[in-house]
CHARMM-style PDB file with segment names, atoms N, HN, CA, C and O in Angstrom:
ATOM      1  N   UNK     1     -47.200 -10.276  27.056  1.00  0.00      PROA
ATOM      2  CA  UNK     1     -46.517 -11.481  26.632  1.00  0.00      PROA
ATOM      3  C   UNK     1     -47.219 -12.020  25.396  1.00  0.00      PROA
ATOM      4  O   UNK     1     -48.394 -12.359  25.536  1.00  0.00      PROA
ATOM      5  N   UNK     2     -46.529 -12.164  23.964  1.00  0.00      PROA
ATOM      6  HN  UNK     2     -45.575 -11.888  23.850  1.00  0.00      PROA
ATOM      7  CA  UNK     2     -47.195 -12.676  22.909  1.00  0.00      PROA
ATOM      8  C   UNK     2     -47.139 -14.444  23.311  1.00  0.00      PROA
ATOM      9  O   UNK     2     -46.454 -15.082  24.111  1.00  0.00      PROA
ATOM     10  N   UNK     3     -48.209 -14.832  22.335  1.00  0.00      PROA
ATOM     11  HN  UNK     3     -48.766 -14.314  21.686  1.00  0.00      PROA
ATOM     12  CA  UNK     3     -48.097 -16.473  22.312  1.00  0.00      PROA
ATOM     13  C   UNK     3     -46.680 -16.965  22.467  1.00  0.00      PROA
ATOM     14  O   UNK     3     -46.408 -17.639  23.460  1.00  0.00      PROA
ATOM     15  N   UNK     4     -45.908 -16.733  21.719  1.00  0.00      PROA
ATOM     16  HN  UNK     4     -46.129 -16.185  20.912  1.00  0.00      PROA
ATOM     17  CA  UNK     4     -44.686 -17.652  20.933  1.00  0.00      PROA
ATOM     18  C   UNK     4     -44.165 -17.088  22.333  1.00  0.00      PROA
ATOM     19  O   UNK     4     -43.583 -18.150  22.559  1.00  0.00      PROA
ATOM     20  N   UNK     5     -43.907 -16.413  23.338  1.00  0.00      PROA
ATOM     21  HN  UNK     5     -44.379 -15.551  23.155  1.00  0.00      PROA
ATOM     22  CA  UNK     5     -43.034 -16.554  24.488  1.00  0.00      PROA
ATOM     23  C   UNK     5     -43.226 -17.766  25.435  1.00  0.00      PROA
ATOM     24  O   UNK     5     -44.379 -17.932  25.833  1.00  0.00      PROA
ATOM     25  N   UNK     6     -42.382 -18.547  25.815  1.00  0.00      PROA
ATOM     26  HN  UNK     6     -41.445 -18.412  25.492  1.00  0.00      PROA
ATOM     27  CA  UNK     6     -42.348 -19.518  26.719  1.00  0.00      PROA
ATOM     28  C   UNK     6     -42.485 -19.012  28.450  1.00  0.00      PROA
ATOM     29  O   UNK     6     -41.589 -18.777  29.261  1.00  0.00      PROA
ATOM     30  N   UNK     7     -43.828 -18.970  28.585  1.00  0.00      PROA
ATOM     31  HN  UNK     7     -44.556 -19.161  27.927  1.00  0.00      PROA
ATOM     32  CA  UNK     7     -43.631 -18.766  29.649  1.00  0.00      PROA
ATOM     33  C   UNK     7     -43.029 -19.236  31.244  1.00  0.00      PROA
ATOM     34  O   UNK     7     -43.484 -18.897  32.336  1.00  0.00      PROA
ATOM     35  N   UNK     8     -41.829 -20.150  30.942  1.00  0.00      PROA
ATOM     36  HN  UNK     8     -41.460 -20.426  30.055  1.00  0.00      PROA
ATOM     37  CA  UNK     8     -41.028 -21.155  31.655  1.00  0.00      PROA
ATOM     38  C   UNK     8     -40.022 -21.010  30.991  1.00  0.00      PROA
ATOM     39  O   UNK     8     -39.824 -21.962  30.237  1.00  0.00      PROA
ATOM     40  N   UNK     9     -39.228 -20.154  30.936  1.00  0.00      PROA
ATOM     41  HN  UNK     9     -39.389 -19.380  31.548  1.00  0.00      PROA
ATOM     42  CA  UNK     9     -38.493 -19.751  30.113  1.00  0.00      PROA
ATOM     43  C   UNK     9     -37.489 -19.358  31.559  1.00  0.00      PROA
ATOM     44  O   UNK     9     -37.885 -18.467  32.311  1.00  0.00      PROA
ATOM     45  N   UNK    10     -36.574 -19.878  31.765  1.00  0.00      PROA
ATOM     46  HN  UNK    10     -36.253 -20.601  31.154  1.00  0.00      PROA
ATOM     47  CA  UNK    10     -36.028 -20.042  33.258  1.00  0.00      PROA
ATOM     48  C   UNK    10     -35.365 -18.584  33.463  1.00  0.00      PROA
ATOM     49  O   UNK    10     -35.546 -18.272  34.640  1.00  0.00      PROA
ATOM     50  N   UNK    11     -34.691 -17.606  32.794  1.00  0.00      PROA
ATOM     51  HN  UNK    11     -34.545 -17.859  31.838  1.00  0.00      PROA
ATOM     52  CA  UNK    11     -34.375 -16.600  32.866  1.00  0.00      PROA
ATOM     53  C   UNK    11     -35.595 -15.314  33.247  1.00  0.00      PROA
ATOM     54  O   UNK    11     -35.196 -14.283  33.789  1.00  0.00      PROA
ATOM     55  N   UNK    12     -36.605 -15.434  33.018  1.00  0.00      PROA
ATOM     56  HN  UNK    12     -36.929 -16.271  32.578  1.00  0.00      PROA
ATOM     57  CA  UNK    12     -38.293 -14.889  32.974  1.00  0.00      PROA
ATOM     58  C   UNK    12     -38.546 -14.903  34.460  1.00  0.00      PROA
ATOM     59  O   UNK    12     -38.619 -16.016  34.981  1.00  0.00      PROA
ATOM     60  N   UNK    13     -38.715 -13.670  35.343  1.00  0.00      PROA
ATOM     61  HN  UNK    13     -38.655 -12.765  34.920  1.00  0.00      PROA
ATOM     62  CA  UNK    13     -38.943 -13.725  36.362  1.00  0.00      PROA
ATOM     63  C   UNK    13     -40.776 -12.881  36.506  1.00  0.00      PROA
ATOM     64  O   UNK    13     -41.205 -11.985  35.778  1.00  0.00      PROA
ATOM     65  N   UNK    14     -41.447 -13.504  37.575  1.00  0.00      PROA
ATOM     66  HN  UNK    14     -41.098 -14.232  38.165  1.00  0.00      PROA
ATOM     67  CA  UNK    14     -42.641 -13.640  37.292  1.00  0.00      PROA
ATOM     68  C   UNK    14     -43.275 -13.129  38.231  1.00  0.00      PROA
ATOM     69  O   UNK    14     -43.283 -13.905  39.186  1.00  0.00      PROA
ATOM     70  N   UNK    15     -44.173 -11.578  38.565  1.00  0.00      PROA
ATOM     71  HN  UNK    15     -44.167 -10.947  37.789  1.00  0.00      PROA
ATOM     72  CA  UNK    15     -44.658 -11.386  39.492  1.00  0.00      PROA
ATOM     73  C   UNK    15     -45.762 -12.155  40.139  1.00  0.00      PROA
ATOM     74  O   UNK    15     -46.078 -13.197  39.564  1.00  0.00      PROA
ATOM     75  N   UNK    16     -46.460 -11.812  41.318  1.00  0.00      PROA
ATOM     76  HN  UNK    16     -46.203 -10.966  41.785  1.00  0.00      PROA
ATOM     77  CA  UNK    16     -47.339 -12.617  42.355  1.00  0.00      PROA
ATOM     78  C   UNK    16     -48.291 -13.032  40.912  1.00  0.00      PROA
ATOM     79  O   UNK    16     -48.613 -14.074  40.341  1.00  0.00      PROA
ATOM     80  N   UNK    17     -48.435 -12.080  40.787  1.00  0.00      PROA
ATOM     81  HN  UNK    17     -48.173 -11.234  41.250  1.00  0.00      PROA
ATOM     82  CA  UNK    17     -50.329 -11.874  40.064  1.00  0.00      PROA
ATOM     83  C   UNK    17     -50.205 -12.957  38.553  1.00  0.00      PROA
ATOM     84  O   UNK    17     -51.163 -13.436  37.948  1.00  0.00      PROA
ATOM     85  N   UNK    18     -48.883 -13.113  38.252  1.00  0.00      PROA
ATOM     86  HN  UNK    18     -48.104 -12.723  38.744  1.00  0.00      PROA
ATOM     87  CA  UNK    18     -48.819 -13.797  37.151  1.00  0.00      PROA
ATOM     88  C   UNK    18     -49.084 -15.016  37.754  1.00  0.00      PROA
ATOM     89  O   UNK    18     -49.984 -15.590  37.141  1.00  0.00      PROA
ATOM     90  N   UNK    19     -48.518 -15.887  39.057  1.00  0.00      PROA
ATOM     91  HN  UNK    19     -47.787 -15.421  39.555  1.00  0.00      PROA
ATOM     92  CA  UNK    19     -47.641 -16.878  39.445  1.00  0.00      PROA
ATOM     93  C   UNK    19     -49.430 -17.455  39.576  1.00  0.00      PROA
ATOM     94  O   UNK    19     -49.776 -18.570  39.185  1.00  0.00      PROA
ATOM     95  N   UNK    20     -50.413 -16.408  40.214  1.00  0.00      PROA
ATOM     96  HN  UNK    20     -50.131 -15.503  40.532  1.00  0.00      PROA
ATOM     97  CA  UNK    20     -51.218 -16.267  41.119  1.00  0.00      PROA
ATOM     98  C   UNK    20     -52.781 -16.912  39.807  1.00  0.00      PROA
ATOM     99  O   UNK    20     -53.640 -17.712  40.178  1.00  0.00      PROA
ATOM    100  N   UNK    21     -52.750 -16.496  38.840  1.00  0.00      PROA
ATOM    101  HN  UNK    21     -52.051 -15.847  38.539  1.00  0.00      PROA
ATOM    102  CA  UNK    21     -53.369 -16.569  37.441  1.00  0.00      PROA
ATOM    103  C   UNK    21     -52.906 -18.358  36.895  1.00  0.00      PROA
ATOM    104  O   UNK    21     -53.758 -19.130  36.454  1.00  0.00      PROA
ATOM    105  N   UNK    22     -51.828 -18.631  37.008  1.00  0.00      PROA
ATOM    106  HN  UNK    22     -51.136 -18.005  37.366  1.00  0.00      PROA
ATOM    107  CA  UNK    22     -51.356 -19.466  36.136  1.00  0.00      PROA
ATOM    108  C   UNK    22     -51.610 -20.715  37.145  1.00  0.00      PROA
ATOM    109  O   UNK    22     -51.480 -21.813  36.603  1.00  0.00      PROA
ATOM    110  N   UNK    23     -52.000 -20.727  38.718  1.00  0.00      PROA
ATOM    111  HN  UNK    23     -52.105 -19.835  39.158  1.00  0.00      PROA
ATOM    112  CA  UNK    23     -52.513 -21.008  39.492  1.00  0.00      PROA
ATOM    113  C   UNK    23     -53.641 -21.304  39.596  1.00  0.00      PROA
ATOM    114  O   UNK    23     -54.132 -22.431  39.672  1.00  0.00      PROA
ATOM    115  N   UNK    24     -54.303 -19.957  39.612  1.00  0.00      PROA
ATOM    116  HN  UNK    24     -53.904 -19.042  39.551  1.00  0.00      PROA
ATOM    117  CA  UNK    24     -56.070 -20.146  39.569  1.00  0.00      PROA
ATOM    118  C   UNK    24     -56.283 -19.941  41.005  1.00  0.00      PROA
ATOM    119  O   UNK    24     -57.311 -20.466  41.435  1.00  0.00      PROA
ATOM    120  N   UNK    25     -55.574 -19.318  41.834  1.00  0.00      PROA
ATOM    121  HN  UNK    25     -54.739 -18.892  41.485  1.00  0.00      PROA
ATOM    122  CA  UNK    25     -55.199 -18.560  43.271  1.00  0.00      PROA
ATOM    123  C   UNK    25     -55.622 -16.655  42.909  1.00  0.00      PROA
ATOM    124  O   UNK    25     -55.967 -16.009  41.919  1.00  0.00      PROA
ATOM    125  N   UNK    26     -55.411 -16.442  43.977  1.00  0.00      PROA
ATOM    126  HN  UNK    26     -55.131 -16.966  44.781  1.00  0.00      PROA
ATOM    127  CA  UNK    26     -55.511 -14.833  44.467  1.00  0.00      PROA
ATOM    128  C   UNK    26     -54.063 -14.898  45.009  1.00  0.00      PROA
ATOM    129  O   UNK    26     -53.593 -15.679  45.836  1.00  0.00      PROA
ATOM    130  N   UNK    27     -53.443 -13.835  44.305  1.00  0.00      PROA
ATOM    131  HN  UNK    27     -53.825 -13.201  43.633  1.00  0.00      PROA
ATOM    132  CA  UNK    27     -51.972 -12.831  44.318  1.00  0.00      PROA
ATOM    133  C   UNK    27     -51.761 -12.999  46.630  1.00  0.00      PROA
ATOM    134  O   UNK    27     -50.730 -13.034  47.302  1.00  0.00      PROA
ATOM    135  N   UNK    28     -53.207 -13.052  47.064  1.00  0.00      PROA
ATOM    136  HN  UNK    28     -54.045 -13.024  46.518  1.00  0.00      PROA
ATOM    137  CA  UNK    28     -51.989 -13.487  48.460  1.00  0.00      PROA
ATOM    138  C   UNK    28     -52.123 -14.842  48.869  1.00  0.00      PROA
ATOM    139  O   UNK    28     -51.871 -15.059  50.055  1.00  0.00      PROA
ATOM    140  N   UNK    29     -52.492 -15.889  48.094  1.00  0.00      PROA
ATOM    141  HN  UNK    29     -52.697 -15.713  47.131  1.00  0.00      PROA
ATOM    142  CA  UNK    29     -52.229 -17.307  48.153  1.00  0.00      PROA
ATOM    143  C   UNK    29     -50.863 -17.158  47.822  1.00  0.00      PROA
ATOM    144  O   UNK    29     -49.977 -17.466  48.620  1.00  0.00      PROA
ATOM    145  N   UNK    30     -50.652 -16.737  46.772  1.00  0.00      PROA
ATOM    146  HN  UNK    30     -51.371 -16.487  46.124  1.00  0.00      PROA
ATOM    147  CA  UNK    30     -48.980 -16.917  46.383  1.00  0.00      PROA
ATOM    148  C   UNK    30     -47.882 -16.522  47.451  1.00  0.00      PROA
ATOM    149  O   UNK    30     -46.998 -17.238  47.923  1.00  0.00      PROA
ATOM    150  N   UNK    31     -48.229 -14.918  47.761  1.00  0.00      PROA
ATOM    151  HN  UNK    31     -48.947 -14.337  47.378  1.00  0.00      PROA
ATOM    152  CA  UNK    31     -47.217 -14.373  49.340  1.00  0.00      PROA
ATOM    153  C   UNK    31     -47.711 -15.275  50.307  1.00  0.00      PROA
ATOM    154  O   UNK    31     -46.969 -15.167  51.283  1.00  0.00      PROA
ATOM    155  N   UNK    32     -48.538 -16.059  50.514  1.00  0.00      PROA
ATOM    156  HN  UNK    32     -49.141 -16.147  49.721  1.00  0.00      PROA
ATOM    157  CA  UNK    32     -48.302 -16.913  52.045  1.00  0.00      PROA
ATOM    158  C   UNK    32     -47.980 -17.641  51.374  1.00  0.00      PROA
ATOM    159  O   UNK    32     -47.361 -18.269  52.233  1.00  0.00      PROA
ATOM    160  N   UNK    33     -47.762 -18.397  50.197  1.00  0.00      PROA
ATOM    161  HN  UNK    33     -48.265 -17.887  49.500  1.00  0.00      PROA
ATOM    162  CA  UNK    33     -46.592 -19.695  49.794  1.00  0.00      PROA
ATOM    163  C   UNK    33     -45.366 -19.244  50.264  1.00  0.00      PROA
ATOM    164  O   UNK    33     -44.668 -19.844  51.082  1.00  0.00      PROA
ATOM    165  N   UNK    34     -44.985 -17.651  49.477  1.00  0.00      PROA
ATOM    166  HN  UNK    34     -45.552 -17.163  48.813  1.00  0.00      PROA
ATOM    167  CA  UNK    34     -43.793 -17.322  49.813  1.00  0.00      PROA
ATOM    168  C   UNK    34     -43.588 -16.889  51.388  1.00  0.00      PROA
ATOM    169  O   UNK    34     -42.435 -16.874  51.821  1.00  0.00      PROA
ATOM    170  N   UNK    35     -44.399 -16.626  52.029  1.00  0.00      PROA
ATOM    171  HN  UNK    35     -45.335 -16.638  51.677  1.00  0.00      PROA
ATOM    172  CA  UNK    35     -44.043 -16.531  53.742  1.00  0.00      PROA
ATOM    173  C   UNK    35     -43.647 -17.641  54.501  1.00  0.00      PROA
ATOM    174  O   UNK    35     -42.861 -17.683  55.447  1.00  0.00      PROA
ATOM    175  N   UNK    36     -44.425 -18.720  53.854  1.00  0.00      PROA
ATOM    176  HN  UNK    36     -45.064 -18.686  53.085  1.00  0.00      PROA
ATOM    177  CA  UNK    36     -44.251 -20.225  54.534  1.00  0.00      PROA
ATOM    178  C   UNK    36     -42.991 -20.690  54.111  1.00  0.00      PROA
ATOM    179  O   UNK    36     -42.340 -20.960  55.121  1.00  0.00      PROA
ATOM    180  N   UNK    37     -42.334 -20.914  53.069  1.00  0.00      PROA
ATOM    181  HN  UNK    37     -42.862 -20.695  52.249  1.00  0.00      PROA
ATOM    182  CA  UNK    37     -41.235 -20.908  52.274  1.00  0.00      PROA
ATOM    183  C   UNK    37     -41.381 -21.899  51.417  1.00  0.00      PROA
ATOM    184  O   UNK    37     -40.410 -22.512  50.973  1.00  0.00      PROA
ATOM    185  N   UNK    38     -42.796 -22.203  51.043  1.00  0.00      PROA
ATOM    186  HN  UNK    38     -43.584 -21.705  51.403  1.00  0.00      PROA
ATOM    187  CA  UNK    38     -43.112 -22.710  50.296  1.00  0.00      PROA
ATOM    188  C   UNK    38     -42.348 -22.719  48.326  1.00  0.00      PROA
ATOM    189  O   UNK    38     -42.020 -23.627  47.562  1.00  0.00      PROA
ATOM    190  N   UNK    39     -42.365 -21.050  48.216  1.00  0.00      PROA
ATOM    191  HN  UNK    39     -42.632 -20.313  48.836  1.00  0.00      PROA
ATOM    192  CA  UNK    39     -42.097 -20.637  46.786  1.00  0.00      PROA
ATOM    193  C   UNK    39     -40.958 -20.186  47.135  1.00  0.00      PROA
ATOM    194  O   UNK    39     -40.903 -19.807  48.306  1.00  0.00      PROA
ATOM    195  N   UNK    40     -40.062 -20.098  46.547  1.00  0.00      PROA
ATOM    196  HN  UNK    40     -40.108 -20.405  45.596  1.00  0.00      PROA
ATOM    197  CA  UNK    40     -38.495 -19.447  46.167  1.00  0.00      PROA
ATOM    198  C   UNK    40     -39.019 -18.168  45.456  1.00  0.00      PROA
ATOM    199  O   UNK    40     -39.857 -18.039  44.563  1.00  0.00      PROA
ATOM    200  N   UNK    41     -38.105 -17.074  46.272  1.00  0.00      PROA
ATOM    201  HN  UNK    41     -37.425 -17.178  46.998  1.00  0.00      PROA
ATOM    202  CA  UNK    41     -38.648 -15.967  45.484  1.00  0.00      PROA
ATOM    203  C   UNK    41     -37.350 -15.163  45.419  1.00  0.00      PROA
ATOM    204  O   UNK    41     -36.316 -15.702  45.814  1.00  0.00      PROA
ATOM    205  N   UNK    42     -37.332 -14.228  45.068  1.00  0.00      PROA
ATOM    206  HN  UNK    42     -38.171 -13.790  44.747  1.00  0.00      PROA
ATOM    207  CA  UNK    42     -36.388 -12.998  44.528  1.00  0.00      PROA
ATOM    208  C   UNK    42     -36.557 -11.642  45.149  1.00  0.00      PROA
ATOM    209  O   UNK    42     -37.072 -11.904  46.236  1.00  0.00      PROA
ATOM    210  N   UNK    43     -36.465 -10.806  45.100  1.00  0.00      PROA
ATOM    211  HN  UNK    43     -36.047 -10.593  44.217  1.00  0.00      PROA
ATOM    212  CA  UNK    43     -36.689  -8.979  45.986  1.00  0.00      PROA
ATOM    213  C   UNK    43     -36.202  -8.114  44.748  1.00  0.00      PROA
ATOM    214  O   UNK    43     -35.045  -8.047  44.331  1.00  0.00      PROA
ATOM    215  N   UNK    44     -37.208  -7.529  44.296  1.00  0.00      PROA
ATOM    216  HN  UNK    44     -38.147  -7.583  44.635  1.00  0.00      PROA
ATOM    217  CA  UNK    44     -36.174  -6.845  43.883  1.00  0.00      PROA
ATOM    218  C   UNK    44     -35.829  -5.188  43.934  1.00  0.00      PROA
ATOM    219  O   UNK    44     -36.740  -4.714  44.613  1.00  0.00      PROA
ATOM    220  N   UNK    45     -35.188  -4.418  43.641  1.00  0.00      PROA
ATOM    221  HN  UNK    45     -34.448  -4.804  43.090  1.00  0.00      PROA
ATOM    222  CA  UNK    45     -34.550  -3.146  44.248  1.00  0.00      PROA
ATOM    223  C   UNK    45     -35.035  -2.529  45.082  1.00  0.00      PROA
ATOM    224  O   UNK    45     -34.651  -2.272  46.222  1.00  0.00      PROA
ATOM    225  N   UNK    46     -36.208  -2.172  44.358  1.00  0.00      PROA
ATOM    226  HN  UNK    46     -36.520  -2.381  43.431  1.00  0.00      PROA
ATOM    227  CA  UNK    46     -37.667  -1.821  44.874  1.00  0.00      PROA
ATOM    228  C   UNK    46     -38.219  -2.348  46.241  1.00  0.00      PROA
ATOM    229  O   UNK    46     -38.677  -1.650  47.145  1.00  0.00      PROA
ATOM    230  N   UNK    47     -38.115  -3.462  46.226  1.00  0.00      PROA
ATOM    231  HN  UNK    47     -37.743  -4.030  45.491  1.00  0.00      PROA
ATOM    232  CA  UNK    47     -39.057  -4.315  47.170  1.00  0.00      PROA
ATOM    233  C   UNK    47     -39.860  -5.632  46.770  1.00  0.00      PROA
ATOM    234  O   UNK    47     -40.128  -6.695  47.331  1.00  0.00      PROA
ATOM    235  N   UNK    48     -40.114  -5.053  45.532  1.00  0.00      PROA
ATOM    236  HN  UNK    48     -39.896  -4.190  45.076  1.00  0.00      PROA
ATOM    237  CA  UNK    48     -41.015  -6.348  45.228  1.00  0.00      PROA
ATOM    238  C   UNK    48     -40.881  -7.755  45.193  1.00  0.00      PROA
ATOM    239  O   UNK    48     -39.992  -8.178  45.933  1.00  0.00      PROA
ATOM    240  N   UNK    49     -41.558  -8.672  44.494  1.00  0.00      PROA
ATOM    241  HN  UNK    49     -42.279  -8.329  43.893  1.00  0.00      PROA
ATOM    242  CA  UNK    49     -41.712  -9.923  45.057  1.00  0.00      PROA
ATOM    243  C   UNK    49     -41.390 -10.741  43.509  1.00  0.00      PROA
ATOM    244  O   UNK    49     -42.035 -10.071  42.702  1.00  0.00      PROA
ATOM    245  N   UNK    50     -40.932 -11.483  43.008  1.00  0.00      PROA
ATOM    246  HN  UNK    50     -40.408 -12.027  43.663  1.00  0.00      PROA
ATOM    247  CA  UNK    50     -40.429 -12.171  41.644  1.00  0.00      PROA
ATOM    248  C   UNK    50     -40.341 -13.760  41.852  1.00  0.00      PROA
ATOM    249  O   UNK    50     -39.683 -14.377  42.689  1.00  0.00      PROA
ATOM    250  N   UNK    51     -40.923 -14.090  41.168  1.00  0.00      PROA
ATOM    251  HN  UNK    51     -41.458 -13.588  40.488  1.00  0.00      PROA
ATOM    252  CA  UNK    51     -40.872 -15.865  40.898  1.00  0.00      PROA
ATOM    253  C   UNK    51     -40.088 -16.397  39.452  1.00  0.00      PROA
ATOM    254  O   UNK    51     -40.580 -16.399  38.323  1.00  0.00      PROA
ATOM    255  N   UNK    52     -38.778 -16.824  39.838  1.00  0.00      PROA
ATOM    256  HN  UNK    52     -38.378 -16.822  40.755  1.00  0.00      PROA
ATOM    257  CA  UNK    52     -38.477 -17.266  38.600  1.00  0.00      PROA
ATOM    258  C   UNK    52     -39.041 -18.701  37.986  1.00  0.00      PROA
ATOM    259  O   UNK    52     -39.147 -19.760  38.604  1.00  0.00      PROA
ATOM    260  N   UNK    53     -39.417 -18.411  36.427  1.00  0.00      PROA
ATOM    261  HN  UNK    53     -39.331 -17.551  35.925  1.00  0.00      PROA
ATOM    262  CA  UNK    53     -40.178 -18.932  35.922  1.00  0.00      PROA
ATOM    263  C   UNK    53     -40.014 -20.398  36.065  1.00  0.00      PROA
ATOM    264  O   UNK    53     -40.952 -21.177  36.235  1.00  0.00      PROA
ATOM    265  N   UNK    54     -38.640 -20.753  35.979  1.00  0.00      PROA
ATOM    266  HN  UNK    54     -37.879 -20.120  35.841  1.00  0.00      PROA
ATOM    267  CA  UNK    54     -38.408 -21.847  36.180  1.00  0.00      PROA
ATOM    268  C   UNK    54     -38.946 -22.794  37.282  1.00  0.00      PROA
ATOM    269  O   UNK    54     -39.491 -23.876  37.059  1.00  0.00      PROA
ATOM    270  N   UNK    55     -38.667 -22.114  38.795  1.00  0.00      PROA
ATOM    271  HN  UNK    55     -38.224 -21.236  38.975  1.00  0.00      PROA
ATOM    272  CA  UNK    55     -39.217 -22.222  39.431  1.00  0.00      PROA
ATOM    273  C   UNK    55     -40.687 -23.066  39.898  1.00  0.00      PROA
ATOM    274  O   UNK    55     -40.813 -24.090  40.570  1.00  0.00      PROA
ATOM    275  N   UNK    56     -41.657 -22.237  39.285  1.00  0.00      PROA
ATOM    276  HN  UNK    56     -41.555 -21.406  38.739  1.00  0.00      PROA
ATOM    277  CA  UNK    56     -42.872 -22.370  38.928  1.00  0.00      PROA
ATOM    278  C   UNK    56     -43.143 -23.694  38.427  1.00  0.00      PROA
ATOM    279  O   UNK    56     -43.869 -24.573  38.890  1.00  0.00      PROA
ATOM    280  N   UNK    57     -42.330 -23.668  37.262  1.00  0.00      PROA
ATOM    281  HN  UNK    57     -41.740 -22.954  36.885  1.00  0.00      PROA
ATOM    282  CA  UNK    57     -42.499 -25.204  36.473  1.00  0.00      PROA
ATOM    283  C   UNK    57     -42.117 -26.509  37.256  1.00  0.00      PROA
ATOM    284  O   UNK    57     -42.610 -27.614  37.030  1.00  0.00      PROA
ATOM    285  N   UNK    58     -41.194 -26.235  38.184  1.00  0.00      PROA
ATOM    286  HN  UNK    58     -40.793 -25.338  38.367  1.00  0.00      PROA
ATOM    287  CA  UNK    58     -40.875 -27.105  39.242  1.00  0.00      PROA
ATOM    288  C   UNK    58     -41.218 -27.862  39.803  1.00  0.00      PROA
ATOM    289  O   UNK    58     -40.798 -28.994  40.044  1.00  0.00      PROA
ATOM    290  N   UNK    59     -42.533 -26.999  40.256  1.00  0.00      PROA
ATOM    291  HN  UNK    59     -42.875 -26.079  40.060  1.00  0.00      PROA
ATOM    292  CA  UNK    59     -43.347 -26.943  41.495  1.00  0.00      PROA
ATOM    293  C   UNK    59     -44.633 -27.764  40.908  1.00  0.00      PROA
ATOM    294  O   UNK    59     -45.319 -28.711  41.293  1.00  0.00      PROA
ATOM    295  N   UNK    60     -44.603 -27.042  39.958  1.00  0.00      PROA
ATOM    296  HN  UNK    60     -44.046 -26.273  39.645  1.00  0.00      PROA
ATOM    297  CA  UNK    60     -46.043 -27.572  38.990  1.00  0.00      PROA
ATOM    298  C   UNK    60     -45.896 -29.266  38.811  1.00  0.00      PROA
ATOM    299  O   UNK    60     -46.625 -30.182  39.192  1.00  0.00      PROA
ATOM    300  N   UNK    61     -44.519 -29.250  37.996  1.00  0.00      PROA
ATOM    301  HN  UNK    61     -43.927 -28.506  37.685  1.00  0.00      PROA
ATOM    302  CA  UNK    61     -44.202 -30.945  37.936  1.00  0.00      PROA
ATOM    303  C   UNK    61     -43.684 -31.807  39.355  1.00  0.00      PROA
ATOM    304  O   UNK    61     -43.398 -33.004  39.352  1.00  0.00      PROA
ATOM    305  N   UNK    62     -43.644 -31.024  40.396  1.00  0.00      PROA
ATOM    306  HN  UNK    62     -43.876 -30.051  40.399  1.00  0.00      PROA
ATOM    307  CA  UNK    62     -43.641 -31.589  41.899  1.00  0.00      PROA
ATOM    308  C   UNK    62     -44.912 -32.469  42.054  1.00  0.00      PROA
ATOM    309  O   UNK    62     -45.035 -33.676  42.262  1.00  0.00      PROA
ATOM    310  N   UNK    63     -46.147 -31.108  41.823  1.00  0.00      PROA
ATOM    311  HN  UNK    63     -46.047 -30.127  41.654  1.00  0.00      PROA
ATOM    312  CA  UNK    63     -47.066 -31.637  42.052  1.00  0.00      PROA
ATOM    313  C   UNK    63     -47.871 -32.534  41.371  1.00  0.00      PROA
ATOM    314  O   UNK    63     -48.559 -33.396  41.916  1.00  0.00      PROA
ATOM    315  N   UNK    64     -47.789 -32.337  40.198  1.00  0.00      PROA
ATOM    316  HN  UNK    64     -47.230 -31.637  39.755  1.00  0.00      PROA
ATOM    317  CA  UNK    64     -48.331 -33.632  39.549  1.00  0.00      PROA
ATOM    318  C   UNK    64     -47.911 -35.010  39.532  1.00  0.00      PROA
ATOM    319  O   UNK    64     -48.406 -35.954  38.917  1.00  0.00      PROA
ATOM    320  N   UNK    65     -46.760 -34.969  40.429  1.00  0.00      PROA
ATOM    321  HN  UNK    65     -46.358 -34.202  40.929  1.00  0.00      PROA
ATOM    322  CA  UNK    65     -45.922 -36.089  40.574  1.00  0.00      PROA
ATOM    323  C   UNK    65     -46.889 -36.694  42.000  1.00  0.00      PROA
ATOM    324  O   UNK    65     -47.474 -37.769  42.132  1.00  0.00      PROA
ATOM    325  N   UNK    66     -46.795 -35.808  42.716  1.00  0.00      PROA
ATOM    326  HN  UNK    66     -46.320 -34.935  42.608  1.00  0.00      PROA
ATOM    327  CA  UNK    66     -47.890 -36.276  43.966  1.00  0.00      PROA
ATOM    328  C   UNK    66     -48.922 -36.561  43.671  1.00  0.00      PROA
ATOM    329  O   UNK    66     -49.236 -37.438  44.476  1.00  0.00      PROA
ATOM    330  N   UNK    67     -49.998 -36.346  42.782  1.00  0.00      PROA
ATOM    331  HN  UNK    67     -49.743 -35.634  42.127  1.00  0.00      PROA
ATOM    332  CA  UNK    67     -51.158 -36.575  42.895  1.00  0.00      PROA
ATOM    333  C   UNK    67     -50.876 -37.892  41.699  1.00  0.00      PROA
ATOM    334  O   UNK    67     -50.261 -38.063  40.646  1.00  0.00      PROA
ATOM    335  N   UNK    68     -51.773 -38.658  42.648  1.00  0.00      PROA
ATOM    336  HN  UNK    68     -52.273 -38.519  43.503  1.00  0.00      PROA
ATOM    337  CA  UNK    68     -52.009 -40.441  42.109  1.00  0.00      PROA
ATOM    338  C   UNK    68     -53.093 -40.064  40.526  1.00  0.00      PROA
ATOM    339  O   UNK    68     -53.970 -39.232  40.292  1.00  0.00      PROA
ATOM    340  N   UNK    69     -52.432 -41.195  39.704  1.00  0.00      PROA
ATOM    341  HN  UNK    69     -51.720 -41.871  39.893  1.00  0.00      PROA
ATOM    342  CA  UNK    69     -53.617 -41.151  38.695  1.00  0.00      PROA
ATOM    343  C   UNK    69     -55.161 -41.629  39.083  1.00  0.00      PROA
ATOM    344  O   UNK    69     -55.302 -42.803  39.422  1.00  0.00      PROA
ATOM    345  N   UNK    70     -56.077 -40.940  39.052  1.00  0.00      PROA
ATOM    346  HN  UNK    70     -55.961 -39.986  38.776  1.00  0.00      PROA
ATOM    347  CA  UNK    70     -57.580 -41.597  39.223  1.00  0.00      PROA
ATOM    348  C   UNK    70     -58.427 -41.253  37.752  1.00  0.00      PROA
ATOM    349  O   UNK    70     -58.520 -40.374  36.896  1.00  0.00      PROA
ATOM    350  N   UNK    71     -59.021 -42.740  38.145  1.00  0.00      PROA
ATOM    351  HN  UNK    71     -58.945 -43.455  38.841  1.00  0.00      PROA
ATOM    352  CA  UNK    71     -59.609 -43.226  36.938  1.00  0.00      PROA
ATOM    353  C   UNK    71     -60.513 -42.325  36.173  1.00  0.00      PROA
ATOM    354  OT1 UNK    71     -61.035 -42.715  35.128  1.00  0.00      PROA
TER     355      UNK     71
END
């Protein structure tokens, strides 16, 4: 991924390890989000596991919405 890509770029679907990095987690913090049903995820042909990017950003501005400003 060069700079100039938006990585929230809502079409951009995002494996564990990315979701997991952009976090500051380990790739199975992310699958027990997604087991709990915490994360919205995707399958794809294969099997694998996809976070759309959008998603992500969601979640991110969820949470900063929860946490109170401290001084």
């Amino acid at each position: 991924m060069t700079e100039a890509e938006d990585p929230f770029d809502g079409s951009r679907l995002l494996k564990a390890s990315e979701v997991a990095a952009f976090f500051g987690v380990h790739p199975k913090t992310v699958y027990a989000w997604i087991k709990q049903g915490r994360m919205p995820h995707v399958r794809t042909p294969l099997g694998g596991i996809r976070v759309e990017a959008s998603q992500v950003a969601a979640l991110v501005a969820a949470s900063r919405e929860e946490k109170p400003d401290t001084p």
